[in-house]
N, CA, C and O atoms as a Tinker XYZ file with bonds, in Angstrom:
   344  protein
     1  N     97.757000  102.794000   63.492000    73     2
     2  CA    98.564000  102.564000   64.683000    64     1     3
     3  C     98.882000  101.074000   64.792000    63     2     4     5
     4  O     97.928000  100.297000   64.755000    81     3
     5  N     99.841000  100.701000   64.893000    73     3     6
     6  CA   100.366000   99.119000   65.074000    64     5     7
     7  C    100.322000   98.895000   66.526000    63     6     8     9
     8  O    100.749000   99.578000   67.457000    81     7
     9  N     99.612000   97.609000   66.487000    73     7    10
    10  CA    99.390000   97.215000   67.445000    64     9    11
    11  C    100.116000   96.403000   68.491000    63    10    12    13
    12  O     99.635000   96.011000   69.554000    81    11
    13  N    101.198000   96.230000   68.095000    73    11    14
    14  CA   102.466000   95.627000   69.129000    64    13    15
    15  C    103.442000   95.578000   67.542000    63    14    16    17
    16  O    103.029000   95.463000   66.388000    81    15
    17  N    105.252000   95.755000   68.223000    73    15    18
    18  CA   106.410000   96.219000   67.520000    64    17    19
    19  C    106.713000   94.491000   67.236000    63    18    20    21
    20  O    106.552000   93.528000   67.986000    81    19
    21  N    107.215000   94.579000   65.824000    73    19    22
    22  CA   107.181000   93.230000   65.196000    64    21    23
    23  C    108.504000   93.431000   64.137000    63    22    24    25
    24  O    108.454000   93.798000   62.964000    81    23
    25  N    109.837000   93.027000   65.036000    73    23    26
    26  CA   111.165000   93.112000   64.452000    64    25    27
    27  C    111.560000   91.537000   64.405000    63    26    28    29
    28  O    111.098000   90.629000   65.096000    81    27
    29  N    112.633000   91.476000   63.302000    73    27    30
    30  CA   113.285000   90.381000   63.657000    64    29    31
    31  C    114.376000   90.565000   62.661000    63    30    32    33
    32  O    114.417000   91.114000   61.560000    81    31
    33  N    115.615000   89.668000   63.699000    73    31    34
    34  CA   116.957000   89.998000   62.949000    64    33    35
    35  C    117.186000   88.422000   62.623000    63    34    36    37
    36  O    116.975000   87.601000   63.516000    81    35
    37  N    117.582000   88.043000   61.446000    73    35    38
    38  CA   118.197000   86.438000   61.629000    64    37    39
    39  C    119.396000   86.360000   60.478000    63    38    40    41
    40  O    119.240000   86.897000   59.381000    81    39
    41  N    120.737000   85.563000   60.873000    73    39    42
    42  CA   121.429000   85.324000   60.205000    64    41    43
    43  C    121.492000   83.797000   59.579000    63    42    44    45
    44  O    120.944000   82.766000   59.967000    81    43
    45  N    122.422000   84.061000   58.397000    73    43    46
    46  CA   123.141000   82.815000   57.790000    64    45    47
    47  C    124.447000   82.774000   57.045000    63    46    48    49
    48  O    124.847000   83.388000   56.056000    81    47
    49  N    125.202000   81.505000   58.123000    73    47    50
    50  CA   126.753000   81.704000   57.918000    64    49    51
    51  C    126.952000   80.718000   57.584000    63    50    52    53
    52  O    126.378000   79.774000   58.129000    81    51
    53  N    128.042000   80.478000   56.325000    73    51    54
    54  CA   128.295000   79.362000   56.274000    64    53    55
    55  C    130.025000   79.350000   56.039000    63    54    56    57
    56  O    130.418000   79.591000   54.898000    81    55
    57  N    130.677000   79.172000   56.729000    73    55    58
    58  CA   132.323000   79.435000   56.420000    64    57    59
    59  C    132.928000   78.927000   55.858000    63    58    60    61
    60  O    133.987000   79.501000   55.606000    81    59
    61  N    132.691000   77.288000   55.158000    73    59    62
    62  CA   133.077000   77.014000   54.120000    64    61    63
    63  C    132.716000   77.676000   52.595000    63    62    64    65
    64  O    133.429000   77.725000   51.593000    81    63
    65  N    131.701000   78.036000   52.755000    73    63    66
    66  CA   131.343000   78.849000   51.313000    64    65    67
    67  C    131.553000   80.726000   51.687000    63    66    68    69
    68  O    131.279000   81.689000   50.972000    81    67
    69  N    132.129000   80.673000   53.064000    73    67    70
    70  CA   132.603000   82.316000   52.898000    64    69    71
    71  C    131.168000   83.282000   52.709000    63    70    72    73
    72  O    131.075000   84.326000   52.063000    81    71
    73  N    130.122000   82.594000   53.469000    73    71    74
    74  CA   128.772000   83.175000   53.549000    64    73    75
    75  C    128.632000   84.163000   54.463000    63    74    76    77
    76  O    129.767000   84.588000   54.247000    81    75
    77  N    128.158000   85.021000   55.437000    73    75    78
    78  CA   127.501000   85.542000   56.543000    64    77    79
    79  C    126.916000   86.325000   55.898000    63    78    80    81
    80  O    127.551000   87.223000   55.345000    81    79
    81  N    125.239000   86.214000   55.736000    73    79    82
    82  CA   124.431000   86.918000   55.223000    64    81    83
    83  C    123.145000   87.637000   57.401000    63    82    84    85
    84  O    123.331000   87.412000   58.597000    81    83
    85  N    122.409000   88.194000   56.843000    73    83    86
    86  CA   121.717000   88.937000   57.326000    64    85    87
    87  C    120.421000   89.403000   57.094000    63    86    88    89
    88  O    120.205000   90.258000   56.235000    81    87
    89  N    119.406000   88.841000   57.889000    73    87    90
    90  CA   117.966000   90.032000   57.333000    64    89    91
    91  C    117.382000   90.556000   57.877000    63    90    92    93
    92  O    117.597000   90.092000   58.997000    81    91
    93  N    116.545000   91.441000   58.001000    73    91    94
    94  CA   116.056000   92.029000   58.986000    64    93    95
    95  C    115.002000   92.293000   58.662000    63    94    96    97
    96  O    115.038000   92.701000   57.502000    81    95
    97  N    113.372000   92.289000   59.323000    73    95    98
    98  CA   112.020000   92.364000   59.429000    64    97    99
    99  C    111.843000   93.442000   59.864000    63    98   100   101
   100  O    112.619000   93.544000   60.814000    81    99
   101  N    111.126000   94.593000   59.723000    73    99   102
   102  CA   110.199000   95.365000   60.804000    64   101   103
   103  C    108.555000   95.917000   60.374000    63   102   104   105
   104  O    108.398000   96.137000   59.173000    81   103
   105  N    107.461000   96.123000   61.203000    73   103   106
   106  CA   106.680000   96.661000   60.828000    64   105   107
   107  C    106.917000   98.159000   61.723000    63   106   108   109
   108  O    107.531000   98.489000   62.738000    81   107
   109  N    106.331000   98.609000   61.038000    73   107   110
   110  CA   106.272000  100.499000   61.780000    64   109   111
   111  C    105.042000  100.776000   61.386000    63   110   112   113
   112  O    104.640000   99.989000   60.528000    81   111
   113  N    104.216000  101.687000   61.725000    73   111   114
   114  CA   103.450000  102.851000   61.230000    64   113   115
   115  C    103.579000  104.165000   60.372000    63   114   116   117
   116  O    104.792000  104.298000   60.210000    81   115
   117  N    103.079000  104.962000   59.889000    73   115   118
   118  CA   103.463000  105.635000   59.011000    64   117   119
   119  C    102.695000  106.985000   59.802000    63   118   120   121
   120  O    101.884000  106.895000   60.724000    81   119
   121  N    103.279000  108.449000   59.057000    73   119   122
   122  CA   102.229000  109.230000   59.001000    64   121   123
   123  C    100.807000  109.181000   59.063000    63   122   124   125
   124  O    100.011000  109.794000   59.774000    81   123
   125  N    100.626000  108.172000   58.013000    73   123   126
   126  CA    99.212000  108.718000   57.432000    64   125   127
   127  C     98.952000  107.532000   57.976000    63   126   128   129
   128  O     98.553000  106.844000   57.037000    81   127
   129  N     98.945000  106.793000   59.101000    73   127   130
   130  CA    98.295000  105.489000   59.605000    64   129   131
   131  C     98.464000  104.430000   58.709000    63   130   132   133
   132  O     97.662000  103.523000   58.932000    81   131
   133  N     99.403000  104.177000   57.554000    73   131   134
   134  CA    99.295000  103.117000   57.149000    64   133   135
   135  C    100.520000  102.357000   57.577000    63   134   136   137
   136  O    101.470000  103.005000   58.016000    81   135
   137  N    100.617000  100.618000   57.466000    73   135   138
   138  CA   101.043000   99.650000   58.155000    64   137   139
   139  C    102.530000   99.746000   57.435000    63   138   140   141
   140  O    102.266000   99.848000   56.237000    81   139
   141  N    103.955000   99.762000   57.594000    73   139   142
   142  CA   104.837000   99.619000   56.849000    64   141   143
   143  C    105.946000   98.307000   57.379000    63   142   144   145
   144  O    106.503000   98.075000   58.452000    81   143
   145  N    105.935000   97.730000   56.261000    73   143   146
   146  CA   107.170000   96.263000   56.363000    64   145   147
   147  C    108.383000   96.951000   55.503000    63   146   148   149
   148  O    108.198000   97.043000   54.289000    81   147
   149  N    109.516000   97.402000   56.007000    73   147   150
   150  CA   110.721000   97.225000   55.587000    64   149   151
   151  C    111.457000   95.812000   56.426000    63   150   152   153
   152  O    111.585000   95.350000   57.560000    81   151
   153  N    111.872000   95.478000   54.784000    73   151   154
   154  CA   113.214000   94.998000   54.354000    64   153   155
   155  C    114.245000   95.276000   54.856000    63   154   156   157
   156  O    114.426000   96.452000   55.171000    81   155
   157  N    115.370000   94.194000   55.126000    73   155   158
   158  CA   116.882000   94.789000   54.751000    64   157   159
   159  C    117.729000   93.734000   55.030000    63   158   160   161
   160  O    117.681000   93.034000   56.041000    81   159
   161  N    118.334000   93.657000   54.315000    73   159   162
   162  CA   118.701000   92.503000   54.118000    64   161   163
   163  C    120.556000   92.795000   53.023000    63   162   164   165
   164  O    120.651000   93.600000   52.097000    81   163
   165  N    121.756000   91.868000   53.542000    73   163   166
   166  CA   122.975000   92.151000   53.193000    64   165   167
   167  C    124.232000   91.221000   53.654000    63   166   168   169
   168  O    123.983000   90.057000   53.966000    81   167
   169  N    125.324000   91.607000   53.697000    73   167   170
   170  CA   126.592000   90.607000   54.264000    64   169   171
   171  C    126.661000   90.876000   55.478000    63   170   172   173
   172  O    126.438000   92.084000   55.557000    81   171
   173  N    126.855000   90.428000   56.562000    73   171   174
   174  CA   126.980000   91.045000   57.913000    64   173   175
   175  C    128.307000   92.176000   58.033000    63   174   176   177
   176  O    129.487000   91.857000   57.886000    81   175
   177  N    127.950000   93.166000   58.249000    73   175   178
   178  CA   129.238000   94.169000   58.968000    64   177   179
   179  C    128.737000   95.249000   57.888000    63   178   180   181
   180  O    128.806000   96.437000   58.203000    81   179
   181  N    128.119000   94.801000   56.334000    73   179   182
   182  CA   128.134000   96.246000   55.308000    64   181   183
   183  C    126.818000   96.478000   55.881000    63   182   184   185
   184  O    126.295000   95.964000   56.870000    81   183
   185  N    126.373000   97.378000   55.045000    73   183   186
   186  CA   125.041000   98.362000   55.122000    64   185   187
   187  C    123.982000   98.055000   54.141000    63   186   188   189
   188  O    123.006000   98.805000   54.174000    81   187
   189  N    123.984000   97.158000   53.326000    73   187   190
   190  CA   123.280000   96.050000   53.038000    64   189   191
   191  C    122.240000   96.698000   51.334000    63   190   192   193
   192  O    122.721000   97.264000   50.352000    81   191
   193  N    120.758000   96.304000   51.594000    73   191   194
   194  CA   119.423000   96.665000   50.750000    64   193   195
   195  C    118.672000   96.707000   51.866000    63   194   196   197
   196  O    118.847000   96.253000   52.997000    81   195
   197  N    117.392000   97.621000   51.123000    73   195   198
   198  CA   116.502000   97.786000   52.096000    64   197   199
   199  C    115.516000   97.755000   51.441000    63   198   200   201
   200  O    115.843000   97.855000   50.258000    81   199
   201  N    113.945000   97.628000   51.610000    73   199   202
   202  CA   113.065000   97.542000   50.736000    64   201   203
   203  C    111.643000   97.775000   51.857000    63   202   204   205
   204  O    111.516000   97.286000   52.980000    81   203
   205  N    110.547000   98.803000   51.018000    73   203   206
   206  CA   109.655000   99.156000   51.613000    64   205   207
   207  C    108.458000   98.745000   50.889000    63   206   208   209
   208  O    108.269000   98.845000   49.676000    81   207
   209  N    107.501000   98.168000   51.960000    73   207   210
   210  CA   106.124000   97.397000   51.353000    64   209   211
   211  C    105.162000   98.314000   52.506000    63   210   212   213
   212  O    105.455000   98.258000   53.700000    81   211
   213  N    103.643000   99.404000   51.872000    73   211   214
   214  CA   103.345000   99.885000   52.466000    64   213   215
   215  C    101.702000   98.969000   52.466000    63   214   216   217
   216  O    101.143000   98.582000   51.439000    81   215
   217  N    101.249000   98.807000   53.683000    73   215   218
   218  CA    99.993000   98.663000   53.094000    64   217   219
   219  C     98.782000   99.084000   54.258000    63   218   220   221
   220  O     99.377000   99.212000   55.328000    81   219
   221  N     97.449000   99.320000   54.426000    73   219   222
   222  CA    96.437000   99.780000   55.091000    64   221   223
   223  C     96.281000   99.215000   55.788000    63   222   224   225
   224  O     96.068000   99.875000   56.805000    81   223
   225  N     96.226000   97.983000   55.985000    73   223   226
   226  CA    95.254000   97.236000   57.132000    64   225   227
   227  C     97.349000   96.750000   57.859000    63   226   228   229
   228  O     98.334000   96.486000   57.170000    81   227
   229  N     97.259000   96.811000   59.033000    73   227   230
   230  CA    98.265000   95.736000   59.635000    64   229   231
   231  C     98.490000   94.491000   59.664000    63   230   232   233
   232  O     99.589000   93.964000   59.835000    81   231
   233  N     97.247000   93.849000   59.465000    73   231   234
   234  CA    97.057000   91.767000   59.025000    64   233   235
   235  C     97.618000   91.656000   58.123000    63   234   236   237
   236  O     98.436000   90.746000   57.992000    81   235
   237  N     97.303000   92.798000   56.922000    73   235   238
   238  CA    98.651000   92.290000   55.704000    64   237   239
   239  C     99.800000   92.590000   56.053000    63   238   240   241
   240  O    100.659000   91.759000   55.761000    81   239
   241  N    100.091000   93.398000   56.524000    73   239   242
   242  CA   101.722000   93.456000   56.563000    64   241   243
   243  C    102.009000   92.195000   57.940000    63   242   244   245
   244  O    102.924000   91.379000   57.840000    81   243
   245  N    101.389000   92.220000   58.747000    73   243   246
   246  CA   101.991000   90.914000   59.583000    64   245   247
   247  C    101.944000   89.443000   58.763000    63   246   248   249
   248  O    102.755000   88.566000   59.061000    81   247
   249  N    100.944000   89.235000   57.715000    73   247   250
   250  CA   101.160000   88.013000   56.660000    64   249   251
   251  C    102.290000   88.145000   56.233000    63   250   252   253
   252  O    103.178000   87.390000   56.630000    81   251
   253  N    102.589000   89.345000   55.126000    73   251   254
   254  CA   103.594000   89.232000   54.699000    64   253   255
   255  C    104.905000   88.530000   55.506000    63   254   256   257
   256  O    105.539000   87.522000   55.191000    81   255
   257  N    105.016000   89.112000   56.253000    73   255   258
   258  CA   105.888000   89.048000   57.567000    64   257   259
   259  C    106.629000   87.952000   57.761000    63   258   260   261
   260  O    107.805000   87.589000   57.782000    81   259
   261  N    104.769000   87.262000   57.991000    73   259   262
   262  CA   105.498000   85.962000   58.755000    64   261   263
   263  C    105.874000   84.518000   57.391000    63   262   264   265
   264  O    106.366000   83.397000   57.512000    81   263
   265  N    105.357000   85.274000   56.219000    73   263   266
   266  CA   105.193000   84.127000   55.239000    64   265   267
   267  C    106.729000   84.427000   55.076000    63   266   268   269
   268  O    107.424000   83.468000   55.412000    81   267
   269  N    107.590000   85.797000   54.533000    73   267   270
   270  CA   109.178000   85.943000   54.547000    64   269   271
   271  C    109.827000   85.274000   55.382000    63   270   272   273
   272  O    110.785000   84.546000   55.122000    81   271
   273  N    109.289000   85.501000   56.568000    73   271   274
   274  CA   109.838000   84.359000   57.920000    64   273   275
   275  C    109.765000   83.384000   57.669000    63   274   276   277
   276  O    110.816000   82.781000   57.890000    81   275
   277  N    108.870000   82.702000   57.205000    73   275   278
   278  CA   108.816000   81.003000   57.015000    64   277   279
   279  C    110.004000   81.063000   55.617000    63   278   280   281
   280  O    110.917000   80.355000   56.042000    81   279
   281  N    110.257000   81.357000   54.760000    73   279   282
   282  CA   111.114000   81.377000   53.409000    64   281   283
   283  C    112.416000   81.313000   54.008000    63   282   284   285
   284  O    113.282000   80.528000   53.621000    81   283
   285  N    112.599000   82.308000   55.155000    73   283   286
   286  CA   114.410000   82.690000   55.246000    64   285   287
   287  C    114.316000   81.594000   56.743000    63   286   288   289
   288  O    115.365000   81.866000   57.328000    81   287
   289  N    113.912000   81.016000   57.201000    73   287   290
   290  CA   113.701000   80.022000   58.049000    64   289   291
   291  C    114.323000   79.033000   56.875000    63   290   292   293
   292  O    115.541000   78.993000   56.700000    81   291
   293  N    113.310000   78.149000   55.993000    73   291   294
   294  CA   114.000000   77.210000   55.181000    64   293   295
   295  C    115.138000   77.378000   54.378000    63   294   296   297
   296  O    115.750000   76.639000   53.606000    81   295
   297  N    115.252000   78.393000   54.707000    73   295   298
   298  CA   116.799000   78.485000   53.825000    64   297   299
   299  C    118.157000   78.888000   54.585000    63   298   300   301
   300  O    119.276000   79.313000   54.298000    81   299
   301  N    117.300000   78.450000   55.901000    73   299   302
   302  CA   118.649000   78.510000   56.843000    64   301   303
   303  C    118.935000   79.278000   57.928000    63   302   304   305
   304  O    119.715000   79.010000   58.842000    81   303
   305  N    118.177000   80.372000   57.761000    73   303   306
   306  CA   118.534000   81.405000   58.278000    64   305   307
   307  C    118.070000   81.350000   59.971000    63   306   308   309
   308  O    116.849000   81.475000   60.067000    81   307
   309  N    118.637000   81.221000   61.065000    73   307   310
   310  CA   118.310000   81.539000   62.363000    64   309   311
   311  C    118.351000   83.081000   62.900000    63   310   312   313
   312  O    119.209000   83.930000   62.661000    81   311
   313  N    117.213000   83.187000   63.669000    73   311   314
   314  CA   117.500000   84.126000   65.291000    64   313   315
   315  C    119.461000   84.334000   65.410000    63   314   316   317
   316  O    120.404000   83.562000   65.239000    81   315
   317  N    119.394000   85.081000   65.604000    73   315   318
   318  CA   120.288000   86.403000   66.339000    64   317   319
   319  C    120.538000   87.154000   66.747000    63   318   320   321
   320  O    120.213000   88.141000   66.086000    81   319
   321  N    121.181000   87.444000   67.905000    73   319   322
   322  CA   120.972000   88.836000   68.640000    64   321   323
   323  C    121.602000   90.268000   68.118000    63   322   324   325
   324  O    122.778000   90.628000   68.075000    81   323
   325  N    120.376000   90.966000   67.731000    73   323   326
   326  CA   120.780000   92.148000   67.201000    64   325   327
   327  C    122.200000   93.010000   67.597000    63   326   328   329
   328  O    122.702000   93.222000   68.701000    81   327
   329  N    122.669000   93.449000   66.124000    73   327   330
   330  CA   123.658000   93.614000   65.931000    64   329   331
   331  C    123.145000   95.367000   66.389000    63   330   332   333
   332  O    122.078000   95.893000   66.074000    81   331
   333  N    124.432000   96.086000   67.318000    73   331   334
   334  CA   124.314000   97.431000   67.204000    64   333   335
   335  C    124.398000   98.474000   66.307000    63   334   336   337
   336  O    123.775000   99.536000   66.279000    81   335
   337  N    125.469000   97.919000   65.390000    73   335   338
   338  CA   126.000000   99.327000   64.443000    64   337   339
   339  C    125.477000   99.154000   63.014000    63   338   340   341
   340  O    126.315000   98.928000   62.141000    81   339
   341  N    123.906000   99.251000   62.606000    73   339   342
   342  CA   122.986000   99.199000   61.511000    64   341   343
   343  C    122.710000  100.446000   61.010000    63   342   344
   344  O    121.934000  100.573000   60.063000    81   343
């Protein structure tokens, strides 16, 4: 069972290079009680990649988490308010 909902949406645009990228964080729970981090990540407006990391304990998947967060942080990427049509 996860213990509080742990999303995050952040973009990176750059209009001289014709950029608007997108990523998206979540942890969930699973069936069988284990901790799940999807991925997803794409151009803003398409329907992108998605990628699933399952693991037992929830501390790892919130590491993971926040260490991806620190990566797409230095590379630019800010907070944004979630987009509706995903």
């Amino acid at each position: 069972m996860i213990a509080q909902p742990y999303r995050l949406y952040v973009e990176r645009t750059d209009a001289a290079k014709n950029m608007a990228r997108y990523y998206v964080l979540e942890i969930s729970g699973t069936l069988f009680g284990e901790a799940c981090l999807t991925r997803s990540w794409g151009r803003i407006g398409k329907r992108g990649q998605s990628k699933m990391h399952l693991f037992a304990r929830e501390e790892e998947a919130v590491d993971l988490f926040l260490d991806i967060m620190r990566q797409k942080r230095a590379r630019g990427y800010r907070p944004s308010p979630m987009r509706s049509a995903r």
